[in-house]
C-alpha positions as CSV (number, residue, x, y, z in Angstrom):
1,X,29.9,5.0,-43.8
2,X,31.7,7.9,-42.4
3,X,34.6,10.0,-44.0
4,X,37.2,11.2,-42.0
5,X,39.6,13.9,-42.8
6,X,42.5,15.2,-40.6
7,X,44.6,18.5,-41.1
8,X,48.0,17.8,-39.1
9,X,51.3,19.6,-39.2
10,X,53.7,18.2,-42.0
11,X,56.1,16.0,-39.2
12,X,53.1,13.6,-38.2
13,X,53.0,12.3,-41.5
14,X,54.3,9.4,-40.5
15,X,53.4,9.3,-37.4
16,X,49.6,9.4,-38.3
17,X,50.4,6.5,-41.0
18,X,51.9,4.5,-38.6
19,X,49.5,4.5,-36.3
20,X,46.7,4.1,-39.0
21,X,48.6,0.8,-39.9
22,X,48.5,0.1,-36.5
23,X,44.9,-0.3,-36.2
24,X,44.8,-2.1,-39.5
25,X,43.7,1.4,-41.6
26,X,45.2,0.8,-45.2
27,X,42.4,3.0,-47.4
28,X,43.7,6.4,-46.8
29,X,44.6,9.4,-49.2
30,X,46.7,12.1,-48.3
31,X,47.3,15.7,-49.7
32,X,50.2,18.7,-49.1
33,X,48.0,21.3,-48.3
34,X,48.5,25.0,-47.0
35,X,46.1,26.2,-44.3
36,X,46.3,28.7,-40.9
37,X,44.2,29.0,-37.8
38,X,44.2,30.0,-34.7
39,X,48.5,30.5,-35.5
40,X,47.8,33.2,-38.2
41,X,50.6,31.8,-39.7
42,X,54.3,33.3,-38.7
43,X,57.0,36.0,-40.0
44,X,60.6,35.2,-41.3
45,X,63.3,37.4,-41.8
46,X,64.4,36.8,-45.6
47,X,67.6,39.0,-46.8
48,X,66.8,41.2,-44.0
49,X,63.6,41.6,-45.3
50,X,60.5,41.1,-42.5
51,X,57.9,38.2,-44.6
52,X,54.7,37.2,-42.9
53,X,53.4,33.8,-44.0
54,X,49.8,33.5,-43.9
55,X,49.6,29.7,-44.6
56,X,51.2,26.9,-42.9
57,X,52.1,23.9,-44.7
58,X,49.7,20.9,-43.1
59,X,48.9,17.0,-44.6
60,X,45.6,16.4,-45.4
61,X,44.3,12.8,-44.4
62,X,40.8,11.4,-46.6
63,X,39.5,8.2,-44.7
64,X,36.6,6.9,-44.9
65,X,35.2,3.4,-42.9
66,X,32.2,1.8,-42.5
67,X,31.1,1.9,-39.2
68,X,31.0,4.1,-36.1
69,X,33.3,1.8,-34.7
70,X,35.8,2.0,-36.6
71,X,35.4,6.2,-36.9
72,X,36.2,6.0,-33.5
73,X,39.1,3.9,-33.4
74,X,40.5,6.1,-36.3
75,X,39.9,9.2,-34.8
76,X,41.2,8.5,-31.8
77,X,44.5,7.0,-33.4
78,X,45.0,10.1,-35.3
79,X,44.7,12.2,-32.5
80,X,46.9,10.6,-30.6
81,X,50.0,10.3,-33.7
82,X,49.2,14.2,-34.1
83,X,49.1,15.4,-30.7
84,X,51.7,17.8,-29.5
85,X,49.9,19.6,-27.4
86,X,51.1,23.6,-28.9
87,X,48.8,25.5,-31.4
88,X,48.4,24.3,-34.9
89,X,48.1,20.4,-33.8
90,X,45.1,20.5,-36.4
91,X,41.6,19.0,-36.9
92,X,39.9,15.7,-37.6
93,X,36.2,16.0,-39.2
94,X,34.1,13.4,-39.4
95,X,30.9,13.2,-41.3
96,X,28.3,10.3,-43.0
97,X,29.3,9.4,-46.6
98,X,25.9,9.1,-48.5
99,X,27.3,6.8,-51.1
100,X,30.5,4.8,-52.9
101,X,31.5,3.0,-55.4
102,X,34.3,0.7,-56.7
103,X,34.9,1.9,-60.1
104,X,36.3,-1.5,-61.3
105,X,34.1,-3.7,-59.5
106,X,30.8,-1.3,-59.4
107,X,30.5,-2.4,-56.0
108,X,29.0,0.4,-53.9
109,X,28.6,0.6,-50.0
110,X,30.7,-1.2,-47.4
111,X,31.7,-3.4,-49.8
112,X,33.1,-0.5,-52.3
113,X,35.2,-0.2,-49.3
114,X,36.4,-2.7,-47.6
């Protein structure tokens, strides 16, 4: 089993969902999250005041699947719903799940899963 998570700016929210849908990827959770990279973040004038934001506003995607497969299909649909091609696209991590389990089943592995 393999989690996936992907950091993308707040307008591919839909975008990524779509295309997760797409491929027939309905397990996902997602999260408002603040982060900053390589952008540092950017400055506003507020009342004629300079303010530099550190944090960006992203979405945080939590997917995880049970094969390699299917890690690749996902990744690469993300990747493609996210892309813009300008700094602060974001990142997709992928890494083995050691364990799961359906709370209301007790079912654990792939089958906690699928």
């Amino acid at each position: 089993m393999i989690k996936i998570e992907a950091i993308v700016r707040e307008e591919k929210l839909e975008d990524v969902k779509a295309a997760l849908n797409k491929i027939e990827v309905t397990g996902i959770t997602v999260f408002q999250v603040m982060g900053c990279g390589v952008q540092k973040g950017y400055t506003e004038l507020v009342r004629g005041q300079q303010v530099d934001y550190a944090l960006r506003p992203k979405v945080k995607f939590e997917i995880v699947v049970s094969t390699e497969e299917w890690a690749d299909k996902t990744i690469k649909a993300i990747q493609e719903a996210a892309y813009t091609g300008s700094v602060g696209d974001g990142k997709i991590f992928a890494y083995d799940l050691r364990s799961v389990m359906r709370i209301r089943t007790k079912e654990t592995g792939t089958q906690a899963i699928n």
